[in-house]
C-alpha positions as CSV (number, residue, x, y, z in Angstrom):
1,X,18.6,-6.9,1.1
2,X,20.3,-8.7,3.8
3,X,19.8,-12.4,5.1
4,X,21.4,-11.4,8.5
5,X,19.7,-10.9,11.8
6,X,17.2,-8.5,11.9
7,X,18.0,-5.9,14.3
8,X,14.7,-5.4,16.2
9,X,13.7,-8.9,16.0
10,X,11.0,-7.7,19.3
11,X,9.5,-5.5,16.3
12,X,9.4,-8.5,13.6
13,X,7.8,-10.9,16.2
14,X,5.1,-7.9,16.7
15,X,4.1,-7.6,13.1
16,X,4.6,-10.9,11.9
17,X,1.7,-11.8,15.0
18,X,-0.3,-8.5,13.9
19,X,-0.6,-9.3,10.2
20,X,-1.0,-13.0,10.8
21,X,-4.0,-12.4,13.0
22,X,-5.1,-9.5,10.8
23,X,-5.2,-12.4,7.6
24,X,-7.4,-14.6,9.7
25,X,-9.9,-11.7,10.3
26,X,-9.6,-10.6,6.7
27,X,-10.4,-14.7,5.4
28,X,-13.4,-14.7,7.5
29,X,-15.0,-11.4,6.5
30,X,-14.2,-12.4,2.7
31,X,-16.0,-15.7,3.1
32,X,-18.6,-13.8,5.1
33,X,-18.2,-15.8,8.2
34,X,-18.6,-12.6,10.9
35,X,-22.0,-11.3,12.5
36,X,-22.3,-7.6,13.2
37,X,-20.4,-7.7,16.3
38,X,-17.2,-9.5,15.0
39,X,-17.4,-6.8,12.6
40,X,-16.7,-4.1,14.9
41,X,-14.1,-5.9,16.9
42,X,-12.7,-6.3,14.1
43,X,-12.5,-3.0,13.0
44,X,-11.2,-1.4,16.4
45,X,-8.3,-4.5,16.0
46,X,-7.5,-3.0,12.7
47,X,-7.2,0.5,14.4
48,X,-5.1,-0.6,16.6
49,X,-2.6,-2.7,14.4
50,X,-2.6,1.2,12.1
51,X,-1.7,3.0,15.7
52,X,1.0,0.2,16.2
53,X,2.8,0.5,12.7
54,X,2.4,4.3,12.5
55,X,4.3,4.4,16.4
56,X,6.5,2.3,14.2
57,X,6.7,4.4,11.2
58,X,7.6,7.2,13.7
59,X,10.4,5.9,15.2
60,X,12.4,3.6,13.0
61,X,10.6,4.8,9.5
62,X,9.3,2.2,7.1
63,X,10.5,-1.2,8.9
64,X,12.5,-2.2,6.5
65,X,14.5,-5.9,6.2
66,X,17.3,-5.0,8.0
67,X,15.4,-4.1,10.7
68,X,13.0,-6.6,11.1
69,X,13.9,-9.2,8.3
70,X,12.0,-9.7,4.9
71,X,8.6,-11.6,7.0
72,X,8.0,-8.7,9.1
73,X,8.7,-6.3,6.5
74,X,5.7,-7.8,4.2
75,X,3.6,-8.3,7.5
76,X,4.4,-4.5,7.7
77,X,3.1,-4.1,4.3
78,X,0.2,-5.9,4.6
79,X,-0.9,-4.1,7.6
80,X,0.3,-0.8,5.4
81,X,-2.1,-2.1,2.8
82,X,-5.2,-3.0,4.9
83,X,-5.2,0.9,6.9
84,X,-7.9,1.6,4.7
85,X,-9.7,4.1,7.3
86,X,-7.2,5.9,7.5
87,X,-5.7,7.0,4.2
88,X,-3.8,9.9,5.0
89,X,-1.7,7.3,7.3
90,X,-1.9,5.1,4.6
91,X,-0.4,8.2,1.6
92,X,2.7,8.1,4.6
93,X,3.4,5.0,5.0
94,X,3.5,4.6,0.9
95,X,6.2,7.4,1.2
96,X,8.0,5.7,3.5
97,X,8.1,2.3,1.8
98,X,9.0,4.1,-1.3
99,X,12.6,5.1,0.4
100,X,13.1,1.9,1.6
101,X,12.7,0.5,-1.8
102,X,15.1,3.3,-3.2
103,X,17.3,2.2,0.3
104,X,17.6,-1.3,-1.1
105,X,15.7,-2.3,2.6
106,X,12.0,-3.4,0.5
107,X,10.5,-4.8,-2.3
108,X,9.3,-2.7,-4.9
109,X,6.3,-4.8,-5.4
110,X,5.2,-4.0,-2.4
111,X,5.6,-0.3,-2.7
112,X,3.3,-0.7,-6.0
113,X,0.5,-2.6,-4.0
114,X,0.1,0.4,-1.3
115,X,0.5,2.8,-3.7
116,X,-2.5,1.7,-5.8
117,X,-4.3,1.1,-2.8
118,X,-3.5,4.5,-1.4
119,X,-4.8,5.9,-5.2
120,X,-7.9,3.6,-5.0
121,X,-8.7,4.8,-1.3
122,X,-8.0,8.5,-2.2
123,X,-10.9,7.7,-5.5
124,X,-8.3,7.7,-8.4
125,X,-7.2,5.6,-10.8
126,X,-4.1,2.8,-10.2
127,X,-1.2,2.6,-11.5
128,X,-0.6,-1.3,-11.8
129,X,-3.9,-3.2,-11.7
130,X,-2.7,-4.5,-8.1
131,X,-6.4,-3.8,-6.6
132,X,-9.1,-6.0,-7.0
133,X,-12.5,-6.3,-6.5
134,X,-14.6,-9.5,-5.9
135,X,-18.4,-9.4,-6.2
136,X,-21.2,-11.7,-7.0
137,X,-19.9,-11.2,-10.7
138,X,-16.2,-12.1,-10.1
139,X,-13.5,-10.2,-9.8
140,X,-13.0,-6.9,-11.8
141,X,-10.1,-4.6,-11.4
142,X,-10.7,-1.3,-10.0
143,X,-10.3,1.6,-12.0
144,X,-7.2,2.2,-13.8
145,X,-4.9,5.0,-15.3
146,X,-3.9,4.1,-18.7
147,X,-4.7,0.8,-19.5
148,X,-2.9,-0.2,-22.7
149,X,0.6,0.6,-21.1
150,X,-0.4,-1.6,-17.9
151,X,1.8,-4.8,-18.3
152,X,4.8,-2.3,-19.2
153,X,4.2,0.0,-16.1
154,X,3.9,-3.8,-14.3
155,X,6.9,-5.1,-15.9
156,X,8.7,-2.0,-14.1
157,X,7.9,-3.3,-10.9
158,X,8.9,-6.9,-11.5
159,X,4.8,-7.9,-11.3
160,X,3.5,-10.6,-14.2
161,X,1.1,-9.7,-17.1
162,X,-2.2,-8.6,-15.8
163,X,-3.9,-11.4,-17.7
164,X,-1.8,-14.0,-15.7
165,X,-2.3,-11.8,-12.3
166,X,-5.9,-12.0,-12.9
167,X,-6.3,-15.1,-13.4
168,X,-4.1,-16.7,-10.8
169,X,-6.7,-14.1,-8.4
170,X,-9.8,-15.5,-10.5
171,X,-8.8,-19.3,-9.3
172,X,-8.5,-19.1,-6.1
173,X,-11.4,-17.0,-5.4
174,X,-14.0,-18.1,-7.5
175,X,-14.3,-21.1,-6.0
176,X,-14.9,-20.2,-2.3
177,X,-17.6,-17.9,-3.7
178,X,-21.5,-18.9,-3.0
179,X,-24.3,-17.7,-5.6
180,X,-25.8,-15.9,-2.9
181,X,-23.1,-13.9,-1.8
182,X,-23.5,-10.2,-2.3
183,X,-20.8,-8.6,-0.2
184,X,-17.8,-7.0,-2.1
185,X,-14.1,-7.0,-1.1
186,X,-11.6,-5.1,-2.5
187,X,-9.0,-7.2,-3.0
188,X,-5.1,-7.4,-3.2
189,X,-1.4,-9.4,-2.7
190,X,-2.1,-11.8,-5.7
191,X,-2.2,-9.7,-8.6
């Protein structure tokens, strides 16, 4: 991993302003702050930040930090991570960050977080507890392969204990929560 220059800095300044506006949209539906039609607009943005990054995918592979720098490459992630309609785009793109990562061009957290969404979105178990849900109840991991070897397949990816993740997720979610919330969000990044 490199501190120089990116080399397609047009392509960081692209994703870092995708993902950052994707984050705001993704706060407000969590706190249930949309109506119906801010829901769909927000759903056709989200299809078009997955055609952006897959045009991206296509011609550069996974955009890695030496061609965009370390920012763009997690705002690449995170827009990886939320493709959620579309999770044969989403089995790719988990592919392609897994080279990088073996490249020495990503963070192998990051691979671990879209490959347990791509497993959650696909209806099988994680790998490394990185997907959340929060409810009216809390938040409650989604289901998981093998869960007394967890914190050592976590370890292997340089991601805390599971207790710790949780609980850093339970803190600064519970809070913003109101008893009569009943929406659920899958959740993800913090653990």
């Amino acid at each position: 991993m490199t501190a120089a220059e990116p080399l397609r800095p047009d392509l960081a300044r692209e994703l870092l302003a995708r993902a950052s506006q994707s984050a705001t949209r993704r706060a407000k539906r969590v706190r249930n702050l949309v109506d119906a039609m801010q829901l769909g607009q927000d759903r056709h943005a989200e299809h078009a930040d997955t055609k952006v990054l897959r045009r991206i995918l296509a011609e550069h592979d996974w955009p890695g930090h030496r061609l965009v720098g370390p920012e763009a490459a997690r705002a690449a992630w995170s827009l990886a991570l939320h493709a959620d309609d579309e999770a044969d785009f989403q089995r790719a793109a988990t592919t392609l960050l897994e080279r990088a990562v073996q490249d020495g061009d990503a963070r192998i957290q990051h691979w671990a977080h879209l490959y347990d969404r791509a497993l959650v979105n696909s209806g099988r178990p994680q790998e490394f507890g990185t997907q959340l849900v929060l409810n009216t109840t809390g938040v409650e991991l989604c289901p998981l392969r093998a869960p007394d070897s967890l914190d050592q397949r976590r370890a292997s990816v340089g991601l805390s204990p599971i207790a710790t993740a949780l609980e850093t997720v339970r803190r600064r979610f519970a809070p913003d929560r109101h008893a009569g919330d009943s929406s659920t969000v899958v959740l993800a990044g913090a653990a």
